[in-house]
N, CA, C and O atoms as a DFTB+ gen file, in Angstrom:
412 C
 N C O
     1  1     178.141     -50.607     149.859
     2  2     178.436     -49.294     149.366
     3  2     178.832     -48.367     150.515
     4  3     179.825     -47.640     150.510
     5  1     177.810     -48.498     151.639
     6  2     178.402     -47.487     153.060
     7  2     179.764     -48.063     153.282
     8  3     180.677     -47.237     153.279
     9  1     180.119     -49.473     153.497
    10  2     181.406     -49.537     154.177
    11  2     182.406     -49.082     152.873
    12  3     183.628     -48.976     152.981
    13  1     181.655     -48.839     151.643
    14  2     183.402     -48.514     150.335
    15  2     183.481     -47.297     151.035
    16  3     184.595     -47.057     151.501
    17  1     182.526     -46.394     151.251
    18  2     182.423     -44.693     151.354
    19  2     183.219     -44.588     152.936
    20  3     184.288     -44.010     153.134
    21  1     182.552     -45.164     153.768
    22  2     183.614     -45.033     154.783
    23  2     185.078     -45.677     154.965
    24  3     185.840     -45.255     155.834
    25  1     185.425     -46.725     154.092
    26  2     186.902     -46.722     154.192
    27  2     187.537     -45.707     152.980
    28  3     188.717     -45.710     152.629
    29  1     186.749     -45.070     152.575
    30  2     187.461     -44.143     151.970
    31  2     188.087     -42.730     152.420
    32  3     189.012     -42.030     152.008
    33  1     186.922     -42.621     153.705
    34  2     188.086     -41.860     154.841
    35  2     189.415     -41.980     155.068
    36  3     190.319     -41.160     154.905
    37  1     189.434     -43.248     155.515
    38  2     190.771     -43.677     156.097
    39  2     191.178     -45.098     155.076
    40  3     191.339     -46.213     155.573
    41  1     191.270     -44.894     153.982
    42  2     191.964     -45.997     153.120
    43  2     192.803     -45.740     152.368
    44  3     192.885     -44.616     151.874
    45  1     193.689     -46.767     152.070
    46  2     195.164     -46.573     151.669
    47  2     195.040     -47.396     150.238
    48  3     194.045     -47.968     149.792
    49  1     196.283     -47.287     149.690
    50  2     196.612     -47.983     148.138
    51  2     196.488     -49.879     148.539
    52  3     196.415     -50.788     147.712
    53  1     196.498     -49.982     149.882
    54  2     196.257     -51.748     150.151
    55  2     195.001     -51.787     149.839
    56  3     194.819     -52.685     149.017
    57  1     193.703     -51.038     150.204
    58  2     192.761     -51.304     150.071
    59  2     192.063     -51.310     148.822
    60  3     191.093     -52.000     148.511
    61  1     192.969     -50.046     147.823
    62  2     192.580     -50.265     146.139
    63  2     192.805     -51.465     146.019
    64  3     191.673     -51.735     145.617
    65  1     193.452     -52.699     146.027
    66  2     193.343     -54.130     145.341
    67  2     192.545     -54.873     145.676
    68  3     192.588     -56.053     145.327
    69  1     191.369     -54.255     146.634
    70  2     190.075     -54.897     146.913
    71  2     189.030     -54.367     146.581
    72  3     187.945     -54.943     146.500
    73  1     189.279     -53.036     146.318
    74  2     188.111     -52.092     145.750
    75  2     188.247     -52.348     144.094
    76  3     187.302     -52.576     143.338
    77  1     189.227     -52.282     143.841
    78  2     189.256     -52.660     142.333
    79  2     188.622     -52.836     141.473
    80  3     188.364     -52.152     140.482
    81  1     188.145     -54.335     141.986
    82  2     187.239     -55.228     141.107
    83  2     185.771     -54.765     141.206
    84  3     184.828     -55.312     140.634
    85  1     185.716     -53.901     141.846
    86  2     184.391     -53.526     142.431
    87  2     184.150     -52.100     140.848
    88  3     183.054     -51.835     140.355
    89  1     185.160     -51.619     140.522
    90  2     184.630     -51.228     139.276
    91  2     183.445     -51.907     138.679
    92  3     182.383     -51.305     138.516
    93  1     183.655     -53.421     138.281
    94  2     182.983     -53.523     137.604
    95  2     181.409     -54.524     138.462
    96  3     180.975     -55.330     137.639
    97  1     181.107     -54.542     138.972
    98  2     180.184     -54.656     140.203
    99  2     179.088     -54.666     139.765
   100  3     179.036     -53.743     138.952
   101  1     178.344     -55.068     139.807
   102  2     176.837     -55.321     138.772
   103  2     176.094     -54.292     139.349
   104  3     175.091     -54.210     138.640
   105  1     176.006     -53.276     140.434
   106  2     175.227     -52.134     141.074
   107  2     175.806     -51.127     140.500
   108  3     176.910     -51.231     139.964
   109  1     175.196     -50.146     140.542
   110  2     175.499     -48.855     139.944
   111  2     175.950     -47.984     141.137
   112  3     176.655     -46.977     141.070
   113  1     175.390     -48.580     142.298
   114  2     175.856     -47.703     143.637
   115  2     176.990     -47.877     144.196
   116  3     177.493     -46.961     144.847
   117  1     177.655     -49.179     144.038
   118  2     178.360     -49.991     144.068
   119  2     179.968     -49.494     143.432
   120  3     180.986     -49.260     144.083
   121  1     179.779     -49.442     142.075
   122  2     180.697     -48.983     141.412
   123  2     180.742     -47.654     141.299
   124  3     181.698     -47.501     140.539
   125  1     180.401     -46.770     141.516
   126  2     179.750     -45.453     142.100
   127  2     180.980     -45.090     143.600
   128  3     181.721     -44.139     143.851
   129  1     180.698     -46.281     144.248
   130  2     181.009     -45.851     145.323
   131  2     182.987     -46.045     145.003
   132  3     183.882     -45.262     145.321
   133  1     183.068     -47.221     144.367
   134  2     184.418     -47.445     144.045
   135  2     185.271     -46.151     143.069
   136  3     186.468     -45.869     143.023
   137  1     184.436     -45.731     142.568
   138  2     184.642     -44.777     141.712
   139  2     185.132     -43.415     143.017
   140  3     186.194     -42.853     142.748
   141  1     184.772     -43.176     143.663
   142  2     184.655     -42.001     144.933
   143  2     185.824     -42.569     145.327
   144  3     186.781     -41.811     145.485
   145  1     185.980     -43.870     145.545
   146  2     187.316     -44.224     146.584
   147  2     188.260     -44.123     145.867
   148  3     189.330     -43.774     146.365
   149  1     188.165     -44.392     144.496
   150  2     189.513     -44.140     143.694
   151  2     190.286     -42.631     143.401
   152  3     191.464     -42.344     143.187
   153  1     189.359     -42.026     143.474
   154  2     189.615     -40.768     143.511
   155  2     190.225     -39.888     144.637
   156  3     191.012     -38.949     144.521
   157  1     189.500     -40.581     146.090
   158  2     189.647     -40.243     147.727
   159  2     191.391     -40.893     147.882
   160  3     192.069     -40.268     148.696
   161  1     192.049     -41.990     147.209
   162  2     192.991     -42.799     147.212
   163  2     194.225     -42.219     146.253
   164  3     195.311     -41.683     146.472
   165  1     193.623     -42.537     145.309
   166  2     194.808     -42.717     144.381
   167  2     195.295     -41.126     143.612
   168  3     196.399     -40.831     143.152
   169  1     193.872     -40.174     143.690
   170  2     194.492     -38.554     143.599
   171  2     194.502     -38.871     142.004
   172  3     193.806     -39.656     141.359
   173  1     195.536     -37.986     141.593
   174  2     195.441     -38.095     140.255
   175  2     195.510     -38.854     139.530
   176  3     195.426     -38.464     138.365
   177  1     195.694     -40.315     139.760
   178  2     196.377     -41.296     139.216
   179  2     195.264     -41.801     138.923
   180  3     195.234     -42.693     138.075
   181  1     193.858     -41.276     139.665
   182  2     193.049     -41.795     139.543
   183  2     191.898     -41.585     138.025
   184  3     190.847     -42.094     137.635
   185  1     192.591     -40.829     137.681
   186  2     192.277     -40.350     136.662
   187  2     191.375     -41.503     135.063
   188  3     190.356     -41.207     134.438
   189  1     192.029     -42.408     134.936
   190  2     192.157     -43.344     134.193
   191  2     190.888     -44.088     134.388
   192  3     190.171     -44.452     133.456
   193  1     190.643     -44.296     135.656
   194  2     188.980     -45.094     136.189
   195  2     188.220     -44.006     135.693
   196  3     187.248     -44.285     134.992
   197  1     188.470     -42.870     135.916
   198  2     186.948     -41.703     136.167
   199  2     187.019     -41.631     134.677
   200  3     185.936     -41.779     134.111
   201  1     187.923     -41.463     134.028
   202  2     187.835     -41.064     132.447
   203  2     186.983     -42.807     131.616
   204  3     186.229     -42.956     130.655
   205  1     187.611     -43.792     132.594
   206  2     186.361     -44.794     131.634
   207  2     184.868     -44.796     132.059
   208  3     183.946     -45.264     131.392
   209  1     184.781     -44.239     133.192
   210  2     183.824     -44.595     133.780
   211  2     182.907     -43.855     133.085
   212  3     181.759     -44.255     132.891
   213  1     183.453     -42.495     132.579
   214  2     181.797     -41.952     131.540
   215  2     181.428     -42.707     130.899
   216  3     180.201     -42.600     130.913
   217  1     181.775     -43.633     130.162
   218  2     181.024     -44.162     129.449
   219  2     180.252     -45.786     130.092
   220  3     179.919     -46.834     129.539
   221  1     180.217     -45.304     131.457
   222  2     178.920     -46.403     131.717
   223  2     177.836     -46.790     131.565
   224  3     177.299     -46.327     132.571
   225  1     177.135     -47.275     131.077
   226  2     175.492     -47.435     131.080
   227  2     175.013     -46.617     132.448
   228  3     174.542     -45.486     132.321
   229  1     175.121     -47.103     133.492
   230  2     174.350     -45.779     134.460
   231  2     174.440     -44.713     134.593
   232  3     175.618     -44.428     134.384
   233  1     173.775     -43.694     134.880
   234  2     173.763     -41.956     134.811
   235  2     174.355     -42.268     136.151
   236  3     175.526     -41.983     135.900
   237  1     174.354     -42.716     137.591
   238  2     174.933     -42.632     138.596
   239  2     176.396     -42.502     138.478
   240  3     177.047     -41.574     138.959
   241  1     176.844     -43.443     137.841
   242  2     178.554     -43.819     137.759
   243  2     178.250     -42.281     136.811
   244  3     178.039     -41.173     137.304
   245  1     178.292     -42.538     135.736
   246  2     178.815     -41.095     134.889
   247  2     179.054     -39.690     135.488
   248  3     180.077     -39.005     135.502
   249  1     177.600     -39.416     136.064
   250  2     177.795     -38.525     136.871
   251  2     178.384     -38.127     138.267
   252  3     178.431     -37.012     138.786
   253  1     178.924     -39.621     138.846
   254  2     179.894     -39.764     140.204
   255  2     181.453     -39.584     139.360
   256  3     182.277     -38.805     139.838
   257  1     181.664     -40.097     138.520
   258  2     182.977     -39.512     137.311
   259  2     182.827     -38.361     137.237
   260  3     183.837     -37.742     137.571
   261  1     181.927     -37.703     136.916
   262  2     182.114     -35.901     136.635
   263  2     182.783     -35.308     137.810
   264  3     183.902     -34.803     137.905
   265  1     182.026     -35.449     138.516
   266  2     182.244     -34.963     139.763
   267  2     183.641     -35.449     140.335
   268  3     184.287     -34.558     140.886
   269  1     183.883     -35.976     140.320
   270  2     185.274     -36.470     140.889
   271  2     186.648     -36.355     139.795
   272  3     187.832     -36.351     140.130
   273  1     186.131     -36.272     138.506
   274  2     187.285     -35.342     137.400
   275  2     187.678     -33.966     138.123
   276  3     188.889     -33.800     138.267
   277  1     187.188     -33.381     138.398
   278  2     187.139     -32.078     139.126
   279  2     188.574     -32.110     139.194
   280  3     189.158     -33.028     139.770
   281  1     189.312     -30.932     138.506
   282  2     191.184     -30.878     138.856
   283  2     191.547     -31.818     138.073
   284  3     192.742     -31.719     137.795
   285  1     190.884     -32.943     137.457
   286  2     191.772     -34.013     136.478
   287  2     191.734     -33.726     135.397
   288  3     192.435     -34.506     134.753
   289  1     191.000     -32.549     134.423
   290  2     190.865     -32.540     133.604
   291  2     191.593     -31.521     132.362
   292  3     191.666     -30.301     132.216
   293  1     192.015     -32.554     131.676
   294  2     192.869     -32.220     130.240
   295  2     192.216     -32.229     129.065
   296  3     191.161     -32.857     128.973
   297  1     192.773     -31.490     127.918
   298  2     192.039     -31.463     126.751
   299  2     191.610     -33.123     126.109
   300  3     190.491     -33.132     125.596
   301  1     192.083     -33.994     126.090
   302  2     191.811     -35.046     125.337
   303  2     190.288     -35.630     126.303
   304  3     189.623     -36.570     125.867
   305  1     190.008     -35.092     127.289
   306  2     188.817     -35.337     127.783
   307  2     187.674     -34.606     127.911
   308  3     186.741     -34.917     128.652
   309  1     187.742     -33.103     126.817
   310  2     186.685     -32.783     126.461
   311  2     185.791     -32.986     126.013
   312  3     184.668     -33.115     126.501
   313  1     186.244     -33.064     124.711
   314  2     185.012     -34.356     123.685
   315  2     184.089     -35.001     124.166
   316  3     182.915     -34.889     123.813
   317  1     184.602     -35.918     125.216
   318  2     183.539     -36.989     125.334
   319  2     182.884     -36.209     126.852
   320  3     181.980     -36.870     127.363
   321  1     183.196     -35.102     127.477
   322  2     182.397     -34.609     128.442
   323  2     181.544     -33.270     127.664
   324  3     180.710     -32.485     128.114
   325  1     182.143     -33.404     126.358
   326  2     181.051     -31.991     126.233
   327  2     180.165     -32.877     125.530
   328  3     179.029     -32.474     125.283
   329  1     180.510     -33.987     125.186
   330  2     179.174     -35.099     124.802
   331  2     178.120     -35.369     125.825
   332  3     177.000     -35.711     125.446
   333  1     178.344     -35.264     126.855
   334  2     177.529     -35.958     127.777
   335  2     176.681     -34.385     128.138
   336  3     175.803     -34.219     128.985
   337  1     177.168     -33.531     127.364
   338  2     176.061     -32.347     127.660
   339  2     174.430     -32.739     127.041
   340  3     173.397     -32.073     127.102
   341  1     174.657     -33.912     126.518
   342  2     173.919     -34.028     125.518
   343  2     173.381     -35.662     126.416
   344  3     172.796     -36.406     125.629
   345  1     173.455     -36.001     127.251
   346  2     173.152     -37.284     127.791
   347  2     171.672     -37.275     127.850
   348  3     170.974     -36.277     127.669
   349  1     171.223     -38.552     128.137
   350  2     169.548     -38.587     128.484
   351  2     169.319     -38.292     129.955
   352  3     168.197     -37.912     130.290
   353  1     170.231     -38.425     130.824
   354  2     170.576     -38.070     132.373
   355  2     170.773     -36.523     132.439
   356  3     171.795     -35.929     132.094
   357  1     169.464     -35.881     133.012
   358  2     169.559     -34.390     133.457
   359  2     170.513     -34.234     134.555
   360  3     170.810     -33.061     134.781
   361  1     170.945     -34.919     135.130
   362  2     171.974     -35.017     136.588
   363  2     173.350     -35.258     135.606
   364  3     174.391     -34.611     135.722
   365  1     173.181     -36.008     134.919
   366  2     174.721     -36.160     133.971
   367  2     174.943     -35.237     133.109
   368  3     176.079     -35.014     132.691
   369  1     173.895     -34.573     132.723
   370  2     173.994     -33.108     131.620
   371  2     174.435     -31.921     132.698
   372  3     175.428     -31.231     132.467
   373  1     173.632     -31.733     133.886
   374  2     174.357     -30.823     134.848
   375  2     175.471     -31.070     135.640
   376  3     176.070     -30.166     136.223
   377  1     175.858     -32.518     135.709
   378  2     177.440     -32.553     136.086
   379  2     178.507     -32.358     134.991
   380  3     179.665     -32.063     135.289
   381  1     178.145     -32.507     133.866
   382  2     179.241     -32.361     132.819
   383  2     179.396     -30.618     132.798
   384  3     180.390     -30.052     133.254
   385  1     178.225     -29.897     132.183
   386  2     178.284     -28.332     132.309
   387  2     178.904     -27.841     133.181
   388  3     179.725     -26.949     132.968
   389  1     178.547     -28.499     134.791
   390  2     179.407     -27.657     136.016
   391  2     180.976     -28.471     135.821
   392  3     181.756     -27.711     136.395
   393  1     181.511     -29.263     135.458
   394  2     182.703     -29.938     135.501
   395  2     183.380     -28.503     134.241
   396  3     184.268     -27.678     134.455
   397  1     182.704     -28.662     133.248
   398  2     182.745     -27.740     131.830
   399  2     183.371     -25.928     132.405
   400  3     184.417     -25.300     132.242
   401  1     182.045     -25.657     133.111
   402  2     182.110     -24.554     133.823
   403  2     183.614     -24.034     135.000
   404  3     184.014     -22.968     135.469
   405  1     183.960     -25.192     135.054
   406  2     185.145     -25.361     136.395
   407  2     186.691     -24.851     135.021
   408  3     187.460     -23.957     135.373
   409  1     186.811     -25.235     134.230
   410  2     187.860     -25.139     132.967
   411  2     188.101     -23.622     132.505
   412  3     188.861     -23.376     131.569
């Protein structure tokens, strides 16, 4: 997870086809962290990972998606973030509100 976060300093679109697969990564910190790099990388394009990623089983990923929607967000992705106002994750209920709050 430290080395995804630090090549996300200095990482390029070569390194998304290795981070990739790491979406789906059996750690939550893990895919968490891939989630940060996609965003640090790919900019808006990145959009598409962070918008599936709410609906992960971990409050980590969900709430590393909120946070990194920040500027990505369009109406067809309200719904399911003003849903998560409603999550069992107090960290995922206060990243959705402040993401909410940013609109």
């Amino acid at each position: 997870m430290l080395a995804i976060d630090a090549l996300r300093r200095v990482g390029t679109e070569d390194e998304w086809r290795v981070i990739f697969p790491l979406l789906k990564h059996e750690s939550a910190s893990v895919r968490s962290a891939a989630i940060r790099f996609a965003r640090a990388v790919l900019g808006d394009r990145a959009k598409e990972f962070l918008s599936n990623a709410l609906t992960d089983p971990a409050p980590l990923v969900r709430e590393n998606a909120l946070d990194e929607l920040d500027g990505l967000v369009t109406n067809d992705l309200r719904p399911i973030i003003t849903s998560l106002l409603q999550d069992e994750s107090p960290s995922v209920r206060e990243a959705a509100q402040s993401l909410l709050d940013t609109l």
